[in-house]
C-alpha positions in Angstrom: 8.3 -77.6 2.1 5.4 -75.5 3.4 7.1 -75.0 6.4 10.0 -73.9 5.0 8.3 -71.4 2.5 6.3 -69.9 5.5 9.8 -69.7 7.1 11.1 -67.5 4.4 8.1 -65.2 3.9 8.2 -64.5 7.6 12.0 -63.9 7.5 11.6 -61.3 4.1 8.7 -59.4 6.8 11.3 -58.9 9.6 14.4 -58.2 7.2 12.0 -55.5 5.5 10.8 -54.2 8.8 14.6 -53.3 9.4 13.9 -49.4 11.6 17.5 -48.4 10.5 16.7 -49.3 6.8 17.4 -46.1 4.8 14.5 -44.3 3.5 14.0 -42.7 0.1 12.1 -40.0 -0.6 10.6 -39.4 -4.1 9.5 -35.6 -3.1 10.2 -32.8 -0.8 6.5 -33.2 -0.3 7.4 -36.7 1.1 10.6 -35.6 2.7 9.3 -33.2 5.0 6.6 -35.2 6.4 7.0 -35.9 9.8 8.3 -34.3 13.3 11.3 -32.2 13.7 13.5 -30.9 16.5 14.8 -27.5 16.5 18.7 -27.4 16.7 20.0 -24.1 15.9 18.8 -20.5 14.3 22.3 -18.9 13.3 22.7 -15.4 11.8 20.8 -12.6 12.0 20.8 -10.4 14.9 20.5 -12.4 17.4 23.2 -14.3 16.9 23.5 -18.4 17.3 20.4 -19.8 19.3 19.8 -23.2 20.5 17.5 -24.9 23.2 20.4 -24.4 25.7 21.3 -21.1 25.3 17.3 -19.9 24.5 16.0 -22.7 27.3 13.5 -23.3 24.7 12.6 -26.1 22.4 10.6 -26.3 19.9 9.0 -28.5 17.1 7.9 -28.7 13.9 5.0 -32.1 12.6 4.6 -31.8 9.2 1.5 -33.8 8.0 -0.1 -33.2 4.5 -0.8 -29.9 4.1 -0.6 -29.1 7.6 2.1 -28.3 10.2 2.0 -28.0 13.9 4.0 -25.9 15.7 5.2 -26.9 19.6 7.1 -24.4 22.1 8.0 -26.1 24.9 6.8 -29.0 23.7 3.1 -27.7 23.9 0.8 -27.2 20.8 1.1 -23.4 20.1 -0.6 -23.5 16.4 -1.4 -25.2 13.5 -2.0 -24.1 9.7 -1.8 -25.1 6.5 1.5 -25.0 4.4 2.4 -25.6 0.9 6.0 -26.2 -0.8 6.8 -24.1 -4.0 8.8 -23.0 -6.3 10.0 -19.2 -6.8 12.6 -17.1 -8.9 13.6 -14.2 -6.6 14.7 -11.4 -8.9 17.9 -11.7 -7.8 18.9 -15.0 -8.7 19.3 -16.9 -11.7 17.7 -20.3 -10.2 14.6 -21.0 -8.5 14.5 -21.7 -4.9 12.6 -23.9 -2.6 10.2 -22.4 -0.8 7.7 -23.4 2.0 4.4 -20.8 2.2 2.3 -21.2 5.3 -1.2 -20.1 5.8 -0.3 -16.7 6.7 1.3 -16.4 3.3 4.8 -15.9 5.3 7.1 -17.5 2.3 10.5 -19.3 4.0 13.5 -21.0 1.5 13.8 -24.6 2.8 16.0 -27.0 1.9 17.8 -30.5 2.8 21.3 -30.8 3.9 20.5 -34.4 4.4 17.6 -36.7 4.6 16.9 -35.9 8.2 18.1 -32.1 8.3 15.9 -29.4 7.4 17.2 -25.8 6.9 14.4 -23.4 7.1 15.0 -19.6 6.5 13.1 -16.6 6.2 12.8 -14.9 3.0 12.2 -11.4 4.3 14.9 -9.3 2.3 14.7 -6.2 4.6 15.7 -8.0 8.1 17.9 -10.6 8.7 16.8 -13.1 11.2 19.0 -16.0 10.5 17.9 -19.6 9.1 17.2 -22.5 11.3 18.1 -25.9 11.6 16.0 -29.1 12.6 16.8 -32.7 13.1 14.4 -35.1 12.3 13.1 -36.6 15.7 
């Protein structure tokens, strides 16, 4: 019977140890966390960009409170971030928005679980929003 009980704890461990096992987040605080692969940056005036057309890559690691940034999958910075809340004047809603150290504000948001739209929130140019894939 021990034997047999010891079985079925071990069996719960690797059934719950499942990588594919879908996760669920309780915040975008949560969410975020982690590294991300840069995809696309669409819009704007410099049209659609990806690693193959730029022949860059780059990264985003999210940890708490701070993010690193790769180009080239070399360290080019690290600062401190914060996710917020704002009501732009223009909308009825708030938004999502991620402030990094340099107080540049970006809307974020989640298509999915493991896609992060990230895009500048400068009213006077348009750049075009990005897209990252969780890696």
């Amino acid at each position: 019977m021990k034997k047999l009980t010891i079985l079925t704890i071990l069996s719960l461990f690797f059934i719950s140890c499942n990588k594919n096992a879908d996760v669920a987040f309780d915040s975008d605080a949560e969410k975020i966390l982690g590294k991300w692969e840069w995809v696309k940056t669409e819009g704007g005036w410099g049209g659609t960009q990806t690693p193959e057309t730029s022949g860059t890559t780059h990264q985003l690691f999210f940890q708490d409170e701070v993010v690193e940034y790769y180009f080239n999958d070399t360290l080019a910075f690290t600062q401190v971030y914060e996710l917020s809340r704002e009501k732009p004047d223009y909308l009825d809603d708030t938004i999502s928005v991620i402030i990094f150290g340099n107080r540049e504000k970006n809307r974020y948001s989640f298509s999915d679980e493991n896609t992060l739209i990230i895009d500048p929130t400068n009213y006077i140019m348009d750049v075009g929003w990005s897209e990252y894939k969780r890696d």
